[in-house]
C-alpha positions in Angstrom: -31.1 -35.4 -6.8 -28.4 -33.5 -8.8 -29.9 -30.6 -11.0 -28.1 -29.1 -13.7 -27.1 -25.5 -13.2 -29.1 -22.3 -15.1 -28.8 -19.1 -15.5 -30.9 -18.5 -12.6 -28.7 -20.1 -10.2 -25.5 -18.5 -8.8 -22.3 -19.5 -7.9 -21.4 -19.7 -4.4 -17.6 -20.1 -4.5 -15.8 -20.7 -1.0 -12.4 -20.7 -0.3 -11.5 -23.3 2.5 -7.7 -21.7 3.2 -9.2 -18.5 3.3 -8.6 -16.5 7.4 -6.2 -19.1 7.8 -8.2 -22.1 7.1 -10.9 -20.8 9.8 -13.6 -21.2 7.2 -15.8 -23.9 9.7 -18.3 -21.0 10.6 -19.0 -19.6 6.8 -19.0 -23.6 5.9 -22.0 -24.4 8.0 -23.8 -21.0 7.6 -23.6 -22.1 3.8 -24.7 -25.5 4.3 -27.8 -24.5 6.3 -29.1 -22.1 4.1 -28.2 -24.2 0.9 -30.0 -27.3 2.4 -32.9 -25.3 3.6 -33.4 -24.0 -0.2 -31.0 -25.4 -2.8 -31.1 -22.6 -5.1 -27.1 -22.2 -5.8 -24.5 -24.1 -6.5 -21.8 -25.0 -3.9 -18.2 -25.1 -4.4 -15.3 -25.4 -2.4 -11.8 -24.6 -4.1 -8.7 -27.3 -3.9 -6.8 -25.4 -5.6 -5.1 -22.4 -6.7 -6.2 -20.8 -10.4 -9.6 -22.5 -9.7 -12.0 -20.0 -8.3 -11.0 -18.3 -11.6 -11.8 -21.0 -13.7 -15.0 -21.8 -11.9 -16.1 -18.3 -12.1 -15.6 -17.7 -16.1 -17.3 -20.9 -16.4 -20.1 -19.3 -14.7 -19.9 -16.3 -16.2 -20.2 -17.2 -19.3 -23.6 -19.4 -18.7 -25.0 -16.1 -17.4 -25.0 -16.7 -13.8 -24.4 -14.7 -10.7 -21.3 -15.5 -8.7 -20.9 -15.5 -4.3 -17.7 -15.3 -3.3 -17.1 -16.4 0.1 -13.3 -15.4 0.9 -10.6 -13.1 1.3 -8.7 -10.9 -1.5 -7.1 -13.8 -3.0 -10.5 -15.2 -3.8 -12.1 -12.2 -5.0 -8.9 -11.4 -7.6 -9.6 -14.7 -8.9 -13.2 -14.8 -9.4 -12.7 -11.1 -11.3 -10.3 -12.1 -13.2 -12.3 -14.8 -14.3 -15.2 -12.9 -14.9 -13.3 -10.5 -17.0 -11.8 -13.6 -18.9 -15.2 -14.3 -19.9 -15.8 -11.3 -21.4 -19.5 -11.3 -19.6 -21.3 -8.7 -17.1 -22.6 -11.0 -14.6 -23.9 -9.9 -10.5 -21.5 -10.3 -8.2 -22.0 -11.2 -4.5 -19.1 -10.9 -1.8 -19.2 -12.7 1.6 -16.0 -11.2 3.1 -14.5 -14.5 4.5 -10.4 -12.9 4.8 -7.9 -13.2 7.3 -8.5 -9.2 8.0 -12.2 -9.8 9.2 -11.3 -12.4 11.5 
């Protein structure tokens, strides 16, 4: 069953090209924990811009944003946080091609 975000649940916003595309490990790790207590949304980007998009959406419902990435994914998530014009918590799962 599908639940409709809240304020109370964060964003967890993973970049699958991120390291290279070596993203397998921070994928499961994710999917364990998620499944185990389904407290956040999950989303994987397709595209460039989106992280962005996704995170001002979030932003401006209120809720806390995970990044799981490298620089690429944390410019866009600021940026859209910013764009929102909202203070919201920010969580960062270093997920770059310089930490592996």
């Amino acid at each position: 069953m599908e639940h409709s975000p809240s304020s109370d649940n964060p964003i967890v916003i993973l970049n699958p090209a991120a390291n290279r595309g070596k993203m397998d490990q921070y994928r499961a790790l994710l999917h364990r924990r998620l499944d185990a207590e389904p407290q956040a949304e999950y989303v994987e980007t397709n595209r460039q811009g989106e992280a962005q998009e996704l995170a001002m959406n979030a932003a401006k419902e209120g809720r806390a944003v995970i990044i799981v990435g490298g620089d690429g994914t944390v410019t866009e998530v600021v940026n859209g946080i910013l764009g929102a014009g909202r203070r919201v918590l920010v969580g960062l799962v270093g997920g770059g091609s310089a930490i592996g």
